[in-house]
N, C-alpha and C positions, 0 to 999 in steps of 0.2 A: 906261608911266607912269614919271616920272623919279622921282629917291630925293627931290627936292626935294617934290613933289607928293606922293607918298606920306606925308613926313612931315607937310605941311600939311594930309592929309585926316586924318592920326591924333589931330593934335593940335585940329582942328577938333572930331571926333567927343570926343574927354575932356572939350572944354571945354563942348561940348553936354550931355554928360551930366554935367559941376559943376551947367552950370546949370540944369538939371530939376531934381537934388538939392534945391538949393537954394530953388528955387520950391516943390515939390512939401512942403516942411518949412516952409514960411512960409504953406502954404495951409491946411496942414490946421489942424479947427476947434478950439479951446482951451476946454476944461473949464468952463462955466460954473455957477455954483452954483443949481440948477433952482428958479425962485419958484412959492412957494405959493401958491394962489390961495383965497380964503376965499368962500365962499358967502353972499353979502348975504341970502339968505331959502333959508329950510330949516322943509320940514315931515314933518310925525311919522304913522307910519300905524300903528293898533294893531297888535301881534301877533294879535291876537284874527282879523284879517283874512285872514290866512294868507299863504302865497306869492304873488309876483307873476309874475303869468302872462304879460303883455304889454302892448302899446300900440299905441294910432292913434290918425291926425288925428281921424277922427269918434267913439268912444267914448272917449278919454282913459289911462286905467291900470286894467288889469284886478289884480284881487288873487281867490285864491282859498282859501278856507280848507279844514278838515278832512272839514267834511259835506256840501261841493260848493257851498256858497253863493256866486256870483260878487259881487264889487262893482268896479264902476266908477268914476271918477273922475277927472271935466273939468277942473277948477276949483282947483288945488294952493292952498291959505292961507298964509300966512308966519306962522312960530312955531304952527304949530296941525295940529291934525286935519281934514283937508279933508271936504267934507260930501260924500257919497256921490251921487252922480247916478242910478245906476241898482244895483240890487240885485237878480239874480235867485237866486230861492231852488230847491232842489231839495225834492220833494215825495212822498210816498210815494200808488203808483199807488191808488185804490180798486176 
């Protein structure tokens, strides 16, 4: 390889890597001020109802309180306490 070619593959390779620099600084993504999103409907479950235990398509939101009571619920309200679909109660054995 001549001195000529050598110096053309040196100066090839700096200018390659300017120009990633420089790509790689114009790429990356700029700070955006994250938007909030507000909830057009929002509803309320008592505490009385206890923790929520889970969800599905076909029973809706399970909640479970202190004495085992399950309640269920399909049907969320806006601004409100949604009505209960199903309630199982825990029972003591006779």
């Amino acid at each position: 390889m001549s001195k000529t070619a050598g110096r053309l593959l040196i100066v090839f390779v700096v200018l390659l890597t300017a120009a990633n620099w420089f790509y790689a600084r114009k790429a990356k993504a700029s700070p955006q001020p994250q938007q909030m999103f507000q909830a057009q409907c929002r509803s309320f479950v008592p505490l009385e109802w206890g923790d929520f235990k889970g969800s599905s398509s076909g029973f809706g939101l399970a909640f479970q309180d202190s004495t085992g009571t399950i309640r269920f619920v399909t049907n969320a309200t806006c601004e409100g306490v949604p009505p209960v679909a199903l309630e199982v109660r825990r029972t003591m054995p006779k």
